[in-house]
GUKOL-235924 format. One record per residue (C-alpha): x, y, z. Coordinates in steps of 0.2 Angstrom, whole numbers. Layout:
N
{r {X Y Z}}
...
END
This chain:
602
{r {153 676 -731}}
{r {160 662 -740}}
{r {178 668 -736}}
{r {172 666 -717}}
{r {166 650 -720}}
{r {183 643 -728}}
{r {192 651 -714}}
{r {182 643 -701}}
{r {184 625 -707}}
{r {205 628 -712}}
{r {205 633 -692}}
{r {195 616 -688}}
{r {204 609 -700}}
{r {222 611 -694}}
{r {217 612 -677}}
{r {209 595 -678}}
{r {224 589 -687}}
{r {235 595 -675}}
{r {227 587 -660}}
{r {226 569 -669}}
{r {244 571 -674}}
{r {250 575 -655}}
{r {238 562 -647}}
{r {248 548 -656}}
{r {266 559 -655}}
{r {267 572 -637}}
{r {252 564 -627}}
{r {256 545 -633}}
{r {258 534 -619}}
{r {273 522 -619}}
{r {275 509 -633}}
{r {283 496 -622}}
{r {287 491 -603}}
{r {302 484 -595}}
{r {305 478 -580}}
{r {321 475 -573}}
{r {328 464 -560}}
{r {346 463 -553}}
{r {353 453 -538}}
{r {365 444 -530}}
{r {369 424 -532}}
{r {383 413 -533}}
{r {369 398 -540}}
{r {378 392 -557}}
{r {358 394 -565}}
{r {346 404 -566}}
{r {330 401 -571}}
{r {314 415 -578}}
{r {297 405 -577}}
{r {287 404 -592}}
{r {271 416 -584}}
{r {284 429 -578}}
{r {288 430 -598}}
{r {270 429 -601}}
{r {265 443 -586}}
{r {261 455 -601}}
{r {257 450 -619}}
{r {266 451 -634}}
{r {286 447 -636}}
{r {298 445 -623}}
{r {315 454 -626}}
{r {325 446 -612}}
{r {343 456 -607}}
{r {356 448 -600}}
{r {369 458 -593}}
{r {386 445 -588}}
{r {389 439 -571}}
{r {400 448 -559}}
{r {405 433 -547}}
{r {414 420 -544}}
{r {405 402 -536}}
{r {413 397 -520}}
{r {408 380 -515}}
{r {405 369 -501}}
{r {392 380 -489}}
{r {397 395 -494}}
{r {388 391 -512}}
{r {374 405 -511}}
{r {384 416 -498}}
{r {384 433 -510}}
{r {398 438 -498}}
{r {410 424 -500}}
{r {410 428 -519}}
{r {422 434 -530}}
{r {424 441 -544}}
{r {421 432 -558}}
{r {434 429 -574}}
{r {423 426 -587}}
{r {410 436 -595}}
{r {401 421 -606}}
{r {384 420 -607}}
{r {373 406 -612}}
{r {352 406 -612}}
{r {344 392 -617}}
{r {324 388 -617}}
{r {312 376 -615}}
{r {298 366 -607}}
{r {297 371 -589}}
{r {297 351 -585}}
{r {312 350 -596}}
{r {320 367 -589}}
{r {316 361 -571}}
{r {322 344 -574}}
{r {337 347 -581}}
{r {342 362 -567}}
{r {340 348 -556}}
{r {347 347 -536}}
{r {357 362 -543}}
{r {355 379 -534}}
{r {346 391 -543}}
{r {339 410 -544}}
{r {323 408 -548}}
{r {316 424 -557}}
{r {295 426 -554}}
{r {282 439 -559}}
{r {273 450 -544}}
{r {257 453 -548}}
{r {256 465 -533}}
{r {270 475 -535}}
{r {268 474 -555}}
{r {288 468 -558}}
{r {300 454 -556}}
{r {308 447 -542}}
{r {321 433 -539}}
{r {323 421 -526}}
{r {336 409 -524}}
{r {333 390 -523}}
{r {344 381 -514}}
{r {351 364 -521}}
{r {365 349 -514}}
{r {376 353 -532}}
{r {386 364 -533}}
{r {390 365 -553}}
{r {378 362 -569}}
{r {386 355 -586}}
{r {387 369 -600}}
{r {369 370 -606}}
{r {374 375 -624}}
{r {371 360 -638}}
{r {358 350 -625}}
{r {345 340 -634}}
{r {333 346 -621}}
{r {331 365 -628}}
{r {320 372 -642}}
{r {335 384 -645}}
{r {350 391 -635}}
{r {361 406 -637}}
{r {379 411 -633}}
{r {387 429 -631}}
{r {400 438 -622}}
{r {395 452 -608}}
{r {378 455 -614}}
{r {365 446 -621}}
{r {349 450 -629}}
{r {335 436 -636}}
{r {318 440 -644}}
{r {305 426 -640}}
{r {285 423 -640}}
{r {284 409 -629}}
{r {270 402 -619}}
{r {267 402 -602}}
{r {274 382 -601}}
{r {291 386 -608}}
{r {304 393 -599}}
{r {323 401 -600}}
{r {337 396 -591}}
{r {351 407 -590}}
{r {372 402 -586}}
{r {388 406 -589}}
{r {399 390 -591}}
{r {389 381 -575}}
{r {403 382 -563}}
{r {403 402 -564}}
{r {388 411 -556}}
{r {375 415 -566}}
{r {373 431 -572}}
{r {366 445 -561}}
{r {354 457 -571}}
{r {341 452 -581}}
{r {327 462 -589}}
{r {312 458 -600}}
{r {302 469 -610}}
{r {285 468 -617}}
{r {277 478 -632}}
{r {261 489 -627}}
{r {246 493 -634}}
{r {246 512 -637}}
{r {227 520 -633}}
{r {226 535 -646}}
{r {206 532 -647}}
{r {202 548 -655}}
{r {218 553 -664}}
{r {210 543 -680}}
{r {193 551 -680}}
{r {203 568 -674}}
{r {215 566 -690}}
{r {199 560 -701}}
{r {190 574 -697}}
{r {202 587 -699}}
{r {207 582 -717}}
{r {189 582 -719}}
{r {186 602 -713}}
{r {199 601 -723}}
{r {192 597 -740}}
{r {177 607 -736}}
{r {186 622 -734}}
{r {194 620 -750}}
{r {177 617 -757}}
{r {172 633 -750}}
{r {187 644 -753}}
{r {185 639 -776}}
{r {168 644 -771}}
{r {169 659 -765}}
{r {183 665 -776}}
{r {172 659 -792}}
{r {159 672 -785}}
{r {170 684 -782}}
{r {176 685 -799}}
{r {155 685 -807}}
{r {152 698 -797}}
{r {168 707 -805}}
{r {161 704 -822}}
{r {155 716 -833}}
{r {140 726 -829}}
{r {124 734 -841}}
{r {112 748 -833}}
{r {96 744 -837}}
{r {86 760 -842}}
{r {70 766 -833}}
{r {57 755 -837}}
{r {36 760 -829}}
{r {33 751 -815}}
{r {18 738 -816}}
{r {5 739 -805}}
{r {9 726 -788}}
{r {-1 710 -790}}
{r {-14 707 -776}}
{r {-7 697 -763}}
{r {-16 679 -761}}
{r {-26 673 -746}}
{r {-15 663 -734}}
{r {-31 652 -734}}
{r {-35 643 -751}}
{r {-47 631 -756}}
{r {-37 614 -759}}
{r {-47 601 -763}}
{r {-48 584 -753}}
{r {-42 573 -768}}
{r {-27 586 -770}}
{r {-23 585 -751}}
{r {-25 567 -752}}
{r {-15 564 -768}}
{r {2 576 -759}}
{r {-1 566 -742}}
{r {4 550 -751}}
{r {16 556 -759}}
{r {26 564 -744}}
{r {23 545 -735}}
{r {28 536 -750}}
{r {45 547 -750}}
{r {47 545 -733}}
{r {43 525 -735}}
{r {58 524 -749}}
{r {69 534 -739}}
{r {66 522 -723}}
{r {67 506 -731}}
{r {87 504 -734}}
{r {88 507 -715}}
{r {75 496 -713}}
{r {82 481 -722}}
{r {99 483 -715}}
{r {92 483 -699}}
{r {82 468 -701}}
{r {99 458 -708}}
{r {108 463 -693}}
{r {95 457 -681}}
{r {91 442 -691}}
{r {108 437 -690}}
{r {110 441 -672}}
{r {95 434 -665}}
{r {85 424 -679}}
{r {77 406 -675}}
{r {86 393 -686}}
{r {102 404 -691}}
{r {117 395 -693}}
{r {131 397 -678}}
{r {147 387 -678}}
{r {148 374 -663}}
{r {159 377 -650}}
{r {170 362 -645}}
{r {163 354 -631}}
{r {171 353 -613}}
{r {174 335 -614}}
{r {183 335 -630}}
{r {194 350 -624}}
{r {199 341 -607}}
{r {203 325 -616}}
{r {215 336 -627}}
{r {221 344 -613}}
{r {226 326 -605}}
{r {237 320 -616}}
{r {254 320 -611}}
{r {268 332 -618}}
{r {278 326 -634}}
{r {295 321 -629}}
{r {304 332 -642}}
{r {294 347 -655}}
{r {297 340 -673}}
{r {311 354 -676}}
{r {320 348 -660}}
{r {317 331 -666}}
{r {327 333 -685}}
{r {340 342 -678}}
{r {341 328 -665}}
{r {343 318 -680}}
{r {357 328 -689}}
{r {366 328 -673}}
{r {365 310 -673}}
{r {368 307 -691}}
{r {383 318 -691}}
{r {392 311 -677}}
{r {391 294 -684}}
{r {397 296 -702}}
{r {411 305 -693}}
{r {415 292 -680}}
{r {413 276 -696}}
{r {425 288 -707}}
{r {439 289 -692}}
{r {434 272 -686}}
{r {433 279 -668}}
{r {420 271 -658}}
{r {423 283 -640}}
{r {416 294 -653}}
{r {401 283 -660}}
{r {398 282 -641}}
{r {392 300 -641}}
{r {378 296 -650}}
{r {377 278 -651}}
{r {374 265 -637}}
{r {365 247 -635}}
{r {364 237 -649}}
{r {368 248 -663}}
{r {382 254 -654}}
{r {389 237 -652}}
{r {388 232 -670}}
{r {399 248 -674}}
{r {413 243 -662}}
{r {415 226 -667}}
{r {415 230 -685}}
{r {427 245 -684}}
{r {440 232 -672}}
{r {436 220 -686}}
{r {442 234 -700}}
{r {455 239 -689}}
{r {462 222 -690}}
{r {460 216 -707}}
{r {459 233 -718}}
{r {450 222 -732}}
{r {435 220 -723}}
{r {420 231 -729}}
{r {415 243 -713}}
{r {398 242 -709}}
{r {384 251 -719}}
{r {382 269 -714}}
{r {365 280 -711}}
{r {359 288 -726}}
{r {361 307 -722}}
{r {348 315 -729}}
{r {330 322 -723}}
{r {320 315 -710}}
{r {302 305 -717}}
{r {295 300 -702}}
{r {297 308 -682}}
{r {286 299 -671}}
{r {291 306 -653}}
{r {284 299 -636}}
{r {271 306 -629}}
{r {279 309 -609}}
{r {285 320 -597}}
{r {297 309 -587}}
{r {312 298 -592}}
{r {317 290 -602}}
{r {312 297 -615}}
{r {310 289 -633}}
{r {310 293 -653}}
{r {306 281 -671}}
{r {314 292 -685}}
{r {315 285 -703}}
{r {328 296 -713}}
{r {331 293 -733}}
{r {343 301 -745}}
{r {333 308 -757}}
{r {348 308 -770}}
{r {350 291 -771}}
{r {334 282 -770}}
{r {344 264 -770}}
{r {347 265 -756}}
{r {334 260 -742}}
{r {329 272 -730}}
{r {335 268 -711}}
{r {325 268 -695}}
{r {332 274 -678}}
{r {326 273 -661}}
{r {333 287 -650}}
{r {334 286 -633}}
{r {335 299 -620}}
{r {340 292 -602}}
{r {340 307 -592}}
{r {338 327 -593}}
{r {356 329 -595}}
{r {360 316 -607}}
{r {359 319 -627}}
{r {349 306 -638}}
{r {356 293 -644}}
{r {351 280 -657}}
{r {351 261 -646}}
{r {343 255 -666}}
{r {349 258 -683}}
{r {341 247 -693}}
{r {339 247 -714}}
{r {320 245 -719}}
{r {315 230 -732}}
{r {313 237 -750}}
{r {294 236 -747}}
{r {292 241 -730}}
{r {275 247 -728}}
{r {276 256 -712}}
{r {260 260 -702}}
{r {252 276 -703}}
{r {258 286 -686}}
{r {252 301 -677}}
{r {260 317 -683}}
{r {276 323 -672}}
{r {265 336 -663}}
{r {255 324 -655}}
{r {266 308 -653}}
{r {262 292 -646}}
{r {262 282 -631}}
{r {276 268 -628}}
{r {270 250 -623}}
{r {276 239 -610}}
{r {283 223 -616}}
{r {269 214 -609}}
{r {256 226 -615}}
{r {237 219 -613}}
{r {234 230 -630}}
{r {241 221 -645}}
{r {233 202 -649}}
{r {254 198 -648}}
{r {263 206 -635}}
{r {281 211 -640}}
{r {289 201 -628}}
{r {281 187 -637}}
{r {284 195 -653}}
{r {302 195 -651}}
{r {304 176 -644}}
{r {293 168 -656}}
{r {302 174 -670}}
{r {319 171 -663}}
{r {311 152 -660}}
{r {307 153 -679}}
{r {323 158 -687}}
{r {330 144 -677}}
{r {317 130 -680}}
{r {307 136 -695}}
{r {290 128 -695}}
{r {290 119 -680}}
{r {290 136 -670}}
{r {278 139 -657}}
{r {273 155 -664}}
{r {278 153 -683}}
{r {262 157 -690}}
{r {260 175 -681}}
{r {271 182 -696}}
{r {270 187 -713}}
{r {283 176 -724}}
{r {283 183 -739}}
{r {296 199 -740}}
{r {306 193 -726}}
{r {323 193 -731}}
{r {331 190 -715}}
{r {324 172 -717}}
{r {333 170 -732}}
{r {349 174 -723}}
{r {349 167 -706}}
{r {331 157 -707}}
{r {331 139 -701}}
{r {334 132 -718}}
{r {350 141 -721}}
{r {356 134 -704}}
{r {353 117 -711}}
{r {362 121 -727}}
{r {375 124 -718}}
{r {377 111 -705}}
{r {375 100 -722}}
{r {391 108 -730}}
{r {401 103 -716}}
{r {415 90 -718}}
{r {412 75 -707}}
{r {427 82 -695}}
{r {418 98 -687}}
{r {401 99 -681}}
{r {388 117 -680}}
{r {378 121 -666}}
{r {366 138 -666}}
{r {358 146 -651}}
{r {347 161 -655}}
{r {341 171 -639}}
{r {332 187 -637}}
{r {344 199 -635}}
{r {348 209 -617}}
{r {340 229 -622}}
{r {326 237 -621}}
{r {309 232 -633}}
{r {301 248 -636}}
{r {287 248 -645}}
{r {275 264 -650}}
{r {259 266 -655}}
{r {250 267 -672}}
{r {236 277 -677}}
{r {225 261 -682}}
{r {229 257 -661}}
{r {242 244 -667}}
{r {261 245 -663}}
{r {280 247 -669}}
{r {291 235 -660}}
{r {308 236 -659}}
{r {319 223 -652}}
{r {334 215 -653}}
{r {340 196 -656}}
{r {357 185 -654}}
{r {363 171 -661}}
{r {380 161 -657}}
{r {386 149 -669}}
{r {398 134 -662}}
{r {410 125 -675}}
{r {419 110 -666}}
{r {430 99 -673}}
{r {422 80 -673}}
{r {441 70 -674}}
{r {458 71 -666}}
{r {468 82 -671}}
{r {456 88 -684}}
{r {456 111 -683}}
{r {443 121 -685}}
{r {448 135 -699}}
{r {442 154 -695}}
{r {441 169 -707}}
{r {435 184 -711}}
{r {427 195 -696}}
{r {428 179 -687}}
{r {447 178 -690}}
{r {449 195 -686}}
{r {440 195 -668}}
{r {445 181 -661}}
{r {466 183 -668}}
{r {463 166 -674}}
{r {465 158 -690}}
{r {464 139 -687}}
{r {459 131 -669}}
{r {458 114 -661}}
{r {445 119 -649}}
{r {434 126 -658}}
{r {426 140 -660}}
{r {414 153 -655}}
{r {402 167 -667}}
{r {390 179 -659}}
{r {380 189 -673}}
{r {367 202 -665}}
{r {352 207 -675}}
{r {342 221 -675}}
{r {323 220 -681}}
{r {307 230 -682}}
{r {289 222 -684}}
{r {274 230 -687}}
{r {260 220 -673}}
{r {241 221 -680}}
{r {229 230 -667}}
{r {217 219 -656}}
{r {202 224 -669}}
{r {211 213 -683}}
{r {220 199 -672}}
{r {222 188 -688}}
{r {230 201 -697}}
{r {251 194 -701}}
{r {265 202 -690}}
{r {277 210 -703}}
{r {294 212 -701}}
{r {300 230 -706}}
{r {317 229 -706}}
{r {334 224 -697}}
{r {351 225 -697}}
{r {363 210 -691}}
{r {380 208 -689}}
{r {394 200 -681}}
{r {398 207 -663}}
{r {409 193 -654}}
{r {421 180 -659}}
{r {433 168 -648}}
{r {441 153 -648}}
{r {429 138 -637}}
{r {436 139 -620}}
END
């Protein structure tokens, strides 16, 4: 009997074994699902929307098989027919916000590649569009990442339903014409675990069972003794089926069965008083959900321009281009990632080099790790960036601050403000780069200064010292620009003059954009730009007016009659009080100043 038993639970045992193996191997239901979409398109882009990506959940593995056309233009654009067959096989994806995505895609035409929910796969549509071509969308400042490949190419993302990727070959080339996505599934095995569980438990039973009945097996093979005959004693009488019990014993073995049955009941009873207590108990402890206020006001702020890793490789871009640009002294080259005011300072200082070799080039950007990335907090454009970058190997030298500026969707980030900080800078404590910040109008209601006011009052300052309107909005001590171009240097000089030449300074608030960003203590950055022109004269006939230096080397004159004409442009950055301390000092940050023009009086 104990050899059936060991049998019966090996049969359950394997049999149960075997089922859970299969459920999860021959009966498994797929483990991923593609859906594939090909067409026909001479549109230059094309363009999967975020909730096609997300139509199932779990990564997206995008295919991209290479285009097979050629793009006609004029009205023929989208005609499939007019195609022809295309000579390259590049491929490039590249994603991103769908704003961004949308945006940079422009009036161009488009396939436009969407989820049916109906028929469960995607479809493409194209978009029409006035433009016929799309710049190459690899190395745009606008993406989170892009990709390049030849004939085929496959990307592994996990992006939500807000981002999307665009698709092209070189933008002139159509784009490519097949395109599948795949998603991961779930597979639903529910009982292959309590299958394989219980089969490796029948199992161990059997086992059990099988040691068992072989250690019986072998007593009953022991050896044996016959017993000889013994008299047979006589057969006790067989008792009553009713005895007396006495009402003390009944009573005593009664509360003995309860009293087992009460210890055997109370662990079941005390884990199912925890579990409803802590379900269902007055006064137990739950965590608060966020209310519905707080998630909608989260939910209204606007997007960051730039994530905080698109933001310091933005930066590296920038830096890298720049060192290369001062080391070649090429300033078309600066202009890839320079413009305004910081752009300006490097070309007259590399024509200034260029023309007198002795003189020192202008101080480069430390190229090192990015301290602060404060993006804007927008959807549209322009678009804006502070980032303070240090090199963390040399510590004397002062970190720098840039102000990076997108001006449309096509165009890369460039840095209109490079400015060094003062040695001890305090600047303000900002939002972190996921959340960014608003930009202020010049006129802004939301500082007790606003910067356009800022800027004036402390150009009228440097020029006129105390008697400034405005000369007590700002913060004294630390200010080394002062020291250099303040009102009392400007009287030093004209004092050094010889009687037979005159100085004359203008200071103006320069012609680019004040941008200013928000703080966390609702106070503000503001980042301006200033310029000053410096007039020497001659006072007596045929007295001359001597030049060197930068001066010299601008204006290809050594020594002049006429006169001449110095224009220095001077970056700062001040750090504005909120309106709950109005009496609070304006500080000044930093600056850069240089000379950027220089003539002979006209």
């Amino acid at each position: 009997m104990r050899f059936i038993v060991a049998i019966v639970l090996f049969v359950v045992a394997f049999a149960s074994i075997g089922l859970g193996v299969a459920q999860r191997t021959v009966f498994a239901e797929p483990d991923r699902l593609t859906s594939s979409v090909e067409y026909e398109s001479a549109a230059p882009v094309t363009i999967i929307d975020g909730e096609a990506l997300n139509a199932l959940d779990g990564r997206q593995t995008i295919a991209v098989r290479g285009g097979v056309t050629a793009a006609p233009v004029g009205d023929d654009a989208l005609d499939p027919a007019a195609a022809a067959p295309a000579s390259s096989s590049a491929i490039v994806a590249a994603y991103g916000s769908t704003t961004d995505v949308v945006a940079w895609v422009g009036d161009a035409p488009h396939t436009l590649i969407t989820w049916d929910a109906e028929l469960q796969q995607l479809v493409a549509e194209t978009v029409r569009g006035t433009a016929t071509e799309v710049p190459d969308p690899v190395g745009s400042d606008l993406w989170y990442q892009d990709y390049r490949g030849e004939g085929e190419l496959g990307i592994t993302l996990n992006v939500p339903e807000d981002v999307s990727l665009l698709i092209a070959t070189d933008g002139v080339l159509p784009a490519p014409q097949a395109v599948s996505v795949t998603w991961p599934l779930e597979s639903d095995s529910p009982y292959s675990t309590p299958l394989l569980l219980g089969g490796f438990g029948a199992l161990l039973l059997g086992l059990i069972a099988l040691i068992w009945a072989l250690l019986h097996l072998r007593k009953q093979r022991g050896p044996r003794r016959k017993n000889p005959n013994q008299p047979k004693m006589p057969k006790v009488p067989r008792p009553s089926r009713y005895r007396a019990v006495s009402s003390s014993a009944l009573v005593g073995r009664s509360k003995g069965r309860r009293a087992v049955r009460s210890i055997a009941l109370l662990p079941g009873a005390l884990i199912g008083t925890l579990v409803l207590g802590a379900c269902t108990a007055p006064g137990a402890v739950t965590v608060p959900e966020p209310s519905a206020s707080a998630t909608e006001a989260v939910d209204e702020l606007p997007p960051v321009a730039v994530t905080a890793s698109q933001g310091e490789r933005i930066v590296s871009r920038v830096l890298a281009a720049v060192a290369e640009a001062d080391e070649a002294r090429d300033a078309e080259l600066a202009g890839t990632r320079l413009a305004g005011p910081a752009l300006q300072l490097r070309q007259s200082n590399y024509d200034a080099v260029t023309a007198n070799g002795e003189l020192p080039l202008v101080a480069p950007i430390p190229s090192g790790s990015v301290e602060l990335l404060l993006p804007q907090q927008t959807d549209t454009w322009p678009r804006r960036i502070l980032a303070v970058v240090s090199d963390p190997a040399d510590t004397a030298v002062p970190p720098t601050a840039l102000v990076l500026i997108q001006e449309t969707p096509r165009d890369d980030y460039k840095a209109h403000y490079v400015l060094t900080l003062e040695p001890q800078a305090q600047v303000p404590e900002v939002a972190p780069a996921s959340l960014g910040t608003p930009a202020l109008q010049p006129d802004t209601p939301f500082l007790p200064v606003t910067p356009a006011r800022v800027l004036q009052a402390y150009t009228d300052s440097l020029l006129t010292g105390e008697a400034a309107d405005g000369y007590d909005l700002f913060a004294i001590e630390g200010d080394s620009l002062r020291s250099q171009i303040g009102a009392a240097v400007k009287q030093e000089r004209s004092d050094a003059l010889p009687d037979t030449a005159s100085i004359e300074f203008t200071n103006a608030v320069g012609d680019a954009e004040i941008v200013t960003l928000g703080t966390l203590d609702t106070g503000g950055i503001v980042v301006g730009y200033l310029t000053e022109t410096e007039t020497v004269r001659p006072t007596q006939d045929g007295a001359s007016v001597n030049a060197s230096g930068a001066v010299a080397a601008l204006s290809g004159v050594e020594s002049s009659e006429a006169g001449l004409v110095a224009t220095y442009g001077t970056q700062v950055i001040f750090s504005v009080p909120s309106l709950a301390d109005p009496d609070a000092p304006i500080v000044l940050l930093g600056y850069s100043q240089g000379l950027i023009a220089a003539s002979e009086v006209s």
